[in-house]
N, C-alpha and C positions, 0 to 999 in steps of 0.2 A: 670519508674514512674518519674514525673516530682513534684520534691517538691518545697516547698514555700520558697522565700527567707527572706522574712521581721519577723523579730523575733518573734512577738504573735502570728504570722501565723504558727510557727512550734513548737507550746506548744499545747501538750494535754492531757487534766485528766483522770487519770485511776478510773474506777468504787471501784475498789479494796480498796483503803482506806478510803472506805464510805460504806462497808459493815456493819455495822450498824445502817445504815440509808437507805438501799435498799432492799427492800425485796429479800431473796433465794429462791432459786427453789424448796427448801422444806417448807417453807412459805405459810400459804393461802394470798391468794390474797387479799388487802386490812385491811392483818390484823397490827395493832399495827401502825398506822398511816404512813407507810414508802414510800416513794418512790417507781414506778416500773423506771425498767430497760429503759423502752421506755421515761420517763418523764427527764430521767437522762440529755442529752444533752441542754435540754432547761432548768434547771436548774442549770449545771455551765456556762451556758451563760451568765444567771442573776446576778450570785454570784462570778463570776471571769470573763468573759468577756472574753470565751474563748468559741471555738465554735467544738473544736476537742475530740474525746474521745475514748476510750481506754476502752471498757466495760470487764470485768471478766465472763469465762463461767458458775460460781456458782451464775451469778445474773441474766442469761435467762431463762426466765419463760418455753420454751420447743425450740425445733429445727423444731416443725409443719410448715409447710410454711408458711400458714395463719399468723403465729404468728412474723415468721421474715418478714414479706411484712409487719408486720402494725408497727414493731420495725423501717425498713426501713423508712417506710411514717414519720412516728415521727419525727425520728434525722434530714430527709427533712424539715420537715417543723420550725422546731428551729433555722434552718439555719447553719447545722452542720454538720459533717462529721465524722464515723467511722476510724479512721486510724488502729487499730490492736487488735483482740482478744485476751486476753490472758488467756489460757485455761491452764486447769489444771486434768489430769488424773488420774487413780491408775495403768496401765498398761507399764509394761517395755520393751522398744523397744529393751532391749540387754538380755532378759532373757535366760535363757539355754533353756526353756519349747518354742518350735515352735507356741504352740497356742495363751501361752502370747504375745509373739511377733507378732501375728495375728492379738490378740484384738487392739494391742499398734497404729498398723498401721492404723487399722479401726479405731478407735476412732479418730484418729489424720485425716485421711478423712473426717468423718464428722463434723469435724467442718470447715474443708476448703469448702466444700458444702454451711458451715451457710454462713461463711463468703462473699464467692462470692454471696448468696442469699443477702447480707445485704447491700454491696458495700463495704464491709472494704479488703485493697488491700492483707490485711496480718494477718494470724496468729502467735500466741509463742504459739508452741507445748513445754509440757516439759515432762523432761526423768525420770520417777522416780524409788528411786531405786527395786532394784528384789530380790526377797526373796532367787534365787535359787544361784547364781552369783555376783560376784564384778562387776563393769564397764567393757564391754569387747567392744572396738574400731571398730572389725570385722562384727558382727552382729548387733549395732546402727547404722554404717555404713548401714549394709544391709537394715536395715527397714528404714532407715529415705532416701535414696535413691528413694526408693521407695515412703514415703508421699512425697518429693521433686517432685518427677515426676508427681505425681497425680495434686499437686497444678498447676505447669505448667499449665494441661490441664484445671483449674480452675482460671488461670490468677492473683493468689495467691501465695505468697509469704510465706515461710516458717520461724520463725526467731527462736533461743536456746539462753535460758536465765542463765548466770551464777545465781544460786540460790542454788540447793543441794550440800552444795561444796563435796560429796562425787560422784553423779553420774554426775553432772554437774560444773563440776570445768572448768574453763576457758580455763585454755589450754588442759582438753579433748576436750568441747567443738570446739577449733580450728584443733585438728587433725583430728576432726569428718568430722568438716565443707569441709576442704583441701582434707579427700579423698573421699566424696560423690562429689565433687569438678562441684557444679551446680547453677547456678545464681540462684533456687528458692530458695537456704537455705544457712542463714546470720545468725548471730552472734548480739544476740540483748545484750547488753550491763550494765547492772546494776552497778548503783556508787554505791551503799553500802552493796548489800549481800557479796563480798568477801574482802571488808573493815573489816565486822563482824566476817568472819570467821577463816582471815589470818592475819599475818603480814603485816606492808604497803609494804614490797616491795615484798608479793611476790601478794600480793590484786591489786599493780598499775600496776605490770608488768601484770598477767591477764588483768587487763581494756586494760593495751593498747593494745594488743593482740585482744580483743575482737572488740576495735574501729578498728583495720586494718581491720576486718570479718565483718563491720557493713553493714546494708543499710539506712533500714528504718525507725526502732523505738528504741530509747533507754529509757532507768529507772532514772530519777530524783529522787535523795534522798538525805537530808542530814545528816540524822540520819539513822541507822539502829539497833537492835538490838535482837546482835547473842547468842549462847548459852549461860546459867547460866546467863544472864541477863545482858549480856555485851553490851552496849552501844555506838558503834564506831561511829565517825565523820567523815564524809566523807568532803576532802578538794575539794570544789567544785571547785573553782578556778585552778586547775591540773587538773580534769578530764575533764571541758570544755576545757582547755587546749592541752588534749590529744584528745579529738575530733574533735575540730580544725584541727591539726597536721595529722590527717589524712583523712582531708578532709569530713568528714562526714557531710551530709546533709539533712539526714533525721529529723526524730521527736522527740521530748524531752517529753516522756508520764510525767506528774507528779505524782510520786506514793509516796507522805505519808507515812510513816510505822514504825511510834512513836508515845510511849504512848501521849497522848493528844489528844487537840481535834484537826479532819484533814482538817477543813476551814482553822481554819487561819496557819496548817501547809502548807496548798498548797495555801494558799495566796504568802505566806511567798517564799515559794519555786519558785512560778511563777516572782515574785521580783528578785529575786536571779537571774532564768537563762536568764532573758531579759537584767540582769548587764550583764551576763555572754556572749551573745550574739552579745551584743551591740559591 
């Protein structure tokens, strides 16, 4: 994949901190004034001058063809571009039960199906945890091996998002990555869930970890906030720092994900990593 060098060109908004202003896919259609999913890209273009986006699987309306060919058309015609789904499951790829780990890997195909229907180069499959089992290395290996492979044959891109910091803690994440050890599946990078969740040094040392694993897309945030209502600051200035440093050239999704309102936080945030770029 060949990314953009000039700095607005590799800023994109996640659907995600506008789920309140986007209709779900539990949602009727049309109802309570909100946004669809399809109109999304041509409105942060209006509104930040940004033409890249990052939609969330709880904000597509179905995975019908019909329905991602006219999702497609749309983000075309705004003059924009999907760079990565980030989807979201209940199925755990390291369960003890064989069948869970069956659904885990299906599910996580079909959305590498949407994907390459829609043009977005990449998904974030995430791993959630299993009711039966703690994290086990062997068996995420085995299934995410296998959606790796799949994507391949779908010219899609696999990415793991540090987030759960119990089934998705950063450096599982890397031992995962190291022994499915396959250029579809990368290490997508989040500045503030393990700010929230850990200490800074062992939250930096994950990022930086996560940036040697990166490709594609990483999580802009400056705020995050983790359990009991904890409030953590992410020092943006190190973690662009640390992406830097290891070269990363991929995408900077902006994802919001603090109380207030999330214009003028992803105004805010798109200011920042264009400093940060620069």
């Amino acid at each position: 994949m060949v990314f953009p060098a000039v700095a607005r060109e590799r800023i994109a908004i996640a659907s995600y901190p506008f789920r309140d202003f986007i209709e779900g896919r539990e949602e009727k259609a049309g109802s309570g004034g909100k946004l669809e999913l399809k109109e999304f890209a041509a409105h942060v273009s209006a509104k930040f001058n940004i033409r890249k986006i990052e939609p969330w699987s709880e904000h597509f309306r179905s995975l019908e063809k019909a329905y991602l060919e006219e999702l497609r058309a749309a983000v075309a015609q705004a003059g924009g571009a999907i760079v990565n789904i980030a989807v979201d499951g209940e199925h755990s790829p390291y369960a003890a039960d064989r069948a869970e780990r069956e659904r885990a890997v299906a599910f996580s195909k079909q959305w590498i199906d949407a994907a390459a229907a829609i043009g977005s180069p990449s998904v974030r499959t995430n791993i959630p945890q299993a009711k039966d089992s703690k994290p086990d290395l062997e068996r995420t290996a085995e299934s995410l091996k296998r959606v790796a492979e799949y994507g391949a044959t779908k010219n899609v891109v696999v990415h793991l998002e540090n987030d759960n910091p119990v089934s998705e803690d950063p450096f599982f994440l890397v031992k995962l990555i190291e022994k499915v050890n396959s250029q579809w599946l990368h290490a997508l990078p989040d500045f503030g869930n393990s700010v929230a969740a850990h200490d800074d040094a062992y939250a930096y040392k994950g990022i930086e970890e996560m940036f040697a694993h990166a490709y594609g897309i990483s999580h802009v945030k400056e705020t995050e906030v983790g359990e009991k209502g904890k409030v953590a600051k992410v020092d943006l200035a190190r973690t662009f720092g640390i992406a830097k440093r290891h070269g990363y050239q991929g995408y900077f999704s902006m994802e919001w994900d603090s109380p207030g309102d999330p214009y003028a936080g992803t105004a805010g945030l798109i200011e920042k990593t264009l400093q940060n770029l620069s």
